[in-house]
C-alpha positions, 0 to 999 in steps of 0.5 A: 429382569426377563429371562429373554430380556437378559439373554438379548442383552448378553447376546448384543454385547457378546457378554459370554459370562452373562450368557454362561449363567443364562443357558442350562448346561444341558442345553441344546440349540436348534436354529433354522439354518443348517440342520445342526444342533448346538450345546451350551459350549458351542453357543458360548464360542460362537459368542466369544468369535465376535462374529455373532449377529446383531438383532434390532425391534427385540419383542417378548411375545410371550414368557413364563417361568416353563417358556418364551417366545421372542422375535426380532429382525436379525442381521448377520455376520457374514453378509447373508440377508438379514431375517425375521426371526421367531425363537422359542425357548424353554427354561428350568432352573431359570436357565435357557434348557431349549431353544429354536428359531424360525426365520422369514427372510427379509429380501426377494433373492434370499440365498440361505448360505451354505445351501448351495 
């Protein structure tokens, strides 16, 4: 299985071990909203929360042993509209090292929470 493919799955079923084995201990996640970066931990309690968004139309664009691309449409936990959202990730040892998304809201009124 896809490294993509194993984190996507993970992810939708809020499966904090297989994501603990899936992501480097050294890695960091850069997402699109709110200029923050995120550790390992960090992922893994934003997981365990139960608040974590749910993704539909899961699609690898690319992916080799040194990278991936995916996108998907994402709906969020907490009532922002949902997105498209393009991720890259690097990957060593088989693990998630790096990861950063992109995202095209997917409504015209389009408010990125928290920035107001």
């Amino acid at each position: 299985m896809s490294i993509i493919t194993a984190y996507n799955e993970a992810w939708d079923n809020g499966n904090v071990e297989a994501l603990r084995d899936l992501i480097h201990d050294d890695c960091v996640f850069n997402p699109h909203v709110g200029g923050i970066t995120m550790s390992k931990s960090d992922i893994l309690g934003f997981v365990g929360s139960g608040n974590t968004p749910k993704s539909e139309n899961n699609r690898i664009l690319f992916e080799n042993d040194e990278v991936g691309v995916a996108h998907s449409i994402v709906h969020f936990a907490n009532n922002s509209d949902s997105e498209a959202v393009m991720a890259f990730m690097r990957f060593k040892d088989g693990k998630i090292i790096l990861m950063e998304t992109g995202a095209t809201p997917l409504s015209d009124d389009y408010k990125l929470i928290g920035s107001e």
